[in-house]
N, C-alpha and C positions, 0 to 999 in steps of 0.2 A: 475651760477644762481645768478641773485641780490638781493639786499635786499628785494625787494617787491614780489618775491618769497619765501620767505623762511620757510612762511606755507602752501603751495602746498604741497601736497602729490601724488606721481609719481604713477597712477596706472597702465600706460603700457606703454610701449615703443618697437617702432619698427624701422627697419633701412633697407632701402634696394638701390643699389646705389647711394650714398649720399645723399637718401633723409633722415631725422630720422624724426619721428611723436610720440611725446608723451603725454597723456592722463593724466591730474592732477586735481585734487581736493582739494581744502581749506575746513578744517574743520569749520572754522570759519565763513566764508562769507557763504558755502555751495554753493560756486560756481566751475561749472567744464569749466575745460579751456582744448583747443584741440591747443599747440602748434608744430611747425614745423618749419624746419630748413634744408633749402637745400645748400650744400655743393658744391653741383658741379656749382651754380649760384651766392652763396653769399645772399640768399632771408632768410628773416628769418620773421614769422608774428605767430601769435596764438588769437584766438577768443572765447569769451564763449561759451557754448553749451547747451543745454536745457534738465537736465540728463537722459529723457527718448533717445534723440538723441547721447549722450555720443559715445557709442559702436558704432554707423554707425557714427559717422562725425571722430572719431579715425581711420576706415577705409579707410574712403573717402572722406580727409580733402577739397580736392579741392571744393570737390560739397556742401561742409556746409559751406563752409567759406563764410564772407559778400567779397563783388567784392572790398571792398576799399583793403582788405589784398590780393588782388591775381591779382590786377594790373598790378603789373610788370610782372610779367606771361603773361598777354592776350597782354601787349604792347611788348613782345620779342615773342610771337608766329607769325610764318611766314603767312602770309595772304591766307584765304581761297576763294579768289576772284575768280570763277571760269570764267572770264570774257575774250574771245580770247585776249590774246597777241601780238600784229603786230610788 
């Protein structure tokens, strides 16, 4: 963790094949952050979150997160062009 964490307070964390998702809190700013860190890609991004949304964007980082932090995801996912092939 670096310096400009280090009054984040970790309220949950979860992991499940390299993905970890963890749920933090600044008493200070009162701001809540939904960071994430995928292992098996090398992607690592985290966004604020609006504490009513807290608990579902911790669930479901992909669909809270702003598109600038999940870009590399939509530019490595295979194309859904369902367009004949010749």
């Amino acid at each position: 963790m670096n310096a400009s964490m280090t009054n984040w307070t970790e309220l949950a964390d979860r992991e499940t094949d390299g993905l970890e998702v963890r749920l933090l809190w600044s008493e200070t700013t009162g701001r809540v952050l939904v960071a994430v860190d995928d292992t098996r890609v090398g992607h690592r991004f985290a966004f604020d979150v609006p504490r009513g949304d807290a608990l579902a964007a911790f669930h479901h980082p992909f669909a809270y997160a702003p598109a600038r932090a999940t870009r590399r995801y939509r530019a490595a996912e295979p194309s859904t062009d369902l367009q004949l092939q010749r």
